[in-house]
N, C-alpha and C positions, 0 to 999 in steps of 0.2 A: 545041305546048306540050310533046310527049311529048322533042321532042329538047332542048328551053331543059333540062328535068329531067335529060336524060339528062349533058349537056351539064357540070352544076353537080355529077352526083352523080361523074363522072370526074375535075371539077378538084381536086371535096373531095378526093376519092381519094387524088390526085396529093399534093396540100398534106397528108395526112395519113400516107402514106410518104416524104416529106421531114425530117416534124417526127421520123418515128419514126427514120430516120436520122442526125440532127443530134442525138439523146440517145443513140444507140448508141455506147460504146465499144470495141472489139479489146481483149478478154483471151482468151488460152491458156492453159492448164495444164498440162501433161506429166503423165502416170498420178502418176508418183513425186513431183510440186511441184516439183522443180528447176530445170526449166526453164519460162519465160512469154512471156507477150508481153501488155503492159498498159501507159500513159501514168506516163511519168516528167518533170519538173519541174528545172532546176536553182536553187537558193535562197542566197541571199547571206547575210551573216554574221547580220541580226535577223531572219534567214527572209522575207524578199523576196523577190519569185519573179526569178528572174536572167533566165529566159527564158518560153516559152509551152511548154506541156505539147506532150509529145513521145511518138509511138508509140516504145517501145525492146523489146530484146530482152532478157532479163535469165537468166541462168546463175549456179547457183550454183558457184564453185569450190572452196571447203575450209569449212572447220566456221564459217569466220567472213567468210569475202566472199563477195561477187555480182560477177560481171562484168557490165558496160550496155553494148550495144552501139545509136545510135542507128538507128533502121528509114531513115531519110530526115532531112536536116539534119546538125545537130551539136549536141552537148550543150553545148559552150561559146556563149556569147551573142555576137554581133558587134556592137560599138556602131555606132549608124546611121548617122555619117558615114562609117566604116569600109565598110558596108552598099553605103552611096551611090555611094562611089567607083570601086569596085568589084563590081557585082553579081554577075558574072561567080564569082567566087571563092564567094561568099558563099550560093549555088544549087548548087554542084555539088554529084553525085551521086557522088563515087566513095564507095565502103566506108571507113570510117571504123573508126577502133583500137577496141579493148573499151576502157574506162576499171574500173578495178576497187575496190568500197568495202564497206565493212561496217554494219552496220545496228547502229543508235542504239534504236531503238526506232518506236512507235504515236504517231501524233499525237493530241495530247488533244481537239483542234476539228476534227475534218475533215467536207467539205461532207455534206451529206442522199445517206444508200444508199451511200457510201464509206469508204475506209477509207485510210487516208494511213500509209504508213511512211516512217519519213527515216533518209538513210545518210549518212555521213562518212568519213572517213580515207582519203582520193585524197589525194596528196602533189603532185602536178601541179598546177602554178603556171598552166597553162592553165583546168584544171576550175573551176567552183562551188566555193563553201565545202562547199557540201550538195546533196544531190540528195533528192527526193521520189516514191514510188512511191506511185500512185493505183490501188486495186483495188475492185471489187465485193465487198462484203461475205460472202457464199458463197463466198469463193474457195478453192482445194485450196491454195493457197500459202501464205497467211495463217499456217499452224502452222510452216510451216519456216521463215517471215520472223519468226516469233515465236521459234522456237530459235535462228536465229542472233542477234538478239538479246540472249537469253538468254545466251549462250557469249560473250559479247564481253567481254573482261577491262575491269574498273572502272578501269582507268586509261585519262584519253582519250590519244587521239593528236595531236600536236601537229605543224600543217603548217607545216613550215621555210616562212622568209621569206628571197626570195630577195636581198632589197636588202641584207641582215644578212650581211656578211662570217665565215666560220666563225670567224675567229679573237675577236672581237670575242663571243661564246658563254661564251668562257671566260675567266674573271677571272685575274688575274696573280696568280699564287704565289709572288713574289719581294719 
């Protein structure tokens, strides 16, 4: 009997540093906030998640961007036949580019014990519309993700379309 108990209280165990793993997420904070390491999201134009949440790297570079660099994967989505045909391509590992955007603001919903900031203005016809940054409520970043923010001039930024020939921009003066 002593080992059936011992047996059940090691599998509880087990099953109970699983569960605690599977709600832990990877955040960092650097002393100064600048730099992290916390789940980023890429979002389509009505904020539809474009892909699945992604460990990334995130740097701030000037008063008004972040650099993202993905931990593993890529920030752009691959559609699944794309996926399919290819797996090969769509698994590698090599180091991937920084993608670089500016923060929008605080999301007004975001899930229980988090805190969602969303960023914009990548001009790369590759990227998301939007990207999503998911933090722990405590976090040391929070206030610099709110000053950039903050700093971000009220006029939005508008991502060229790349099917729109430049000249077709500007109306005829003649």
């Amino acid at each position: 009997m002593a080992s059936v108990l011992s047996f059940l209280a090691i599998a509880g165990g087990c099953v109970f540093l699983l569960w605690i793993a599977y709600r832990m997420e990877p955040h960092w904070v650097s002393k100064d906030g600048e730099r992290m390491v916390c789940y980023g999201q890429g979002l389509g134009r009505n904020g539809q998640a474009d892909a699945r949440w992604r460990e990334v790297r995130v740097a701030k570079v000037s008063n008004d961007t972040l650099e993202i660099r993905p931990r593993r994967g890529g920030i752009t989505s691959t559609p699944r036949r794309e996926a399919m045909a290819n797996p090969r391509q769509t698994l590698s590992r090599r180091r991937r580019a920084p993608s670089y955007w500016k923060v929008i603001g605080r999301s007004d919903t975001p899930p229980r014990r988090r805190v969602v900031f969303l960023l914009d203005g990548n001009h790369d016809p590759d990227m998301p519309e939007m990207f999503a940054l998911r933090l722990p409520p405590n976090s040391r970043a929070i206030p610099l993700l709110e000053a950039l923010a903050a700093n971000r001039s009220s006029t939005p930024t508008a991502r060229p379309n790349p099917e729109t020939p430049r000249s077709a921009d500007r109306p005829d003066r003649g």
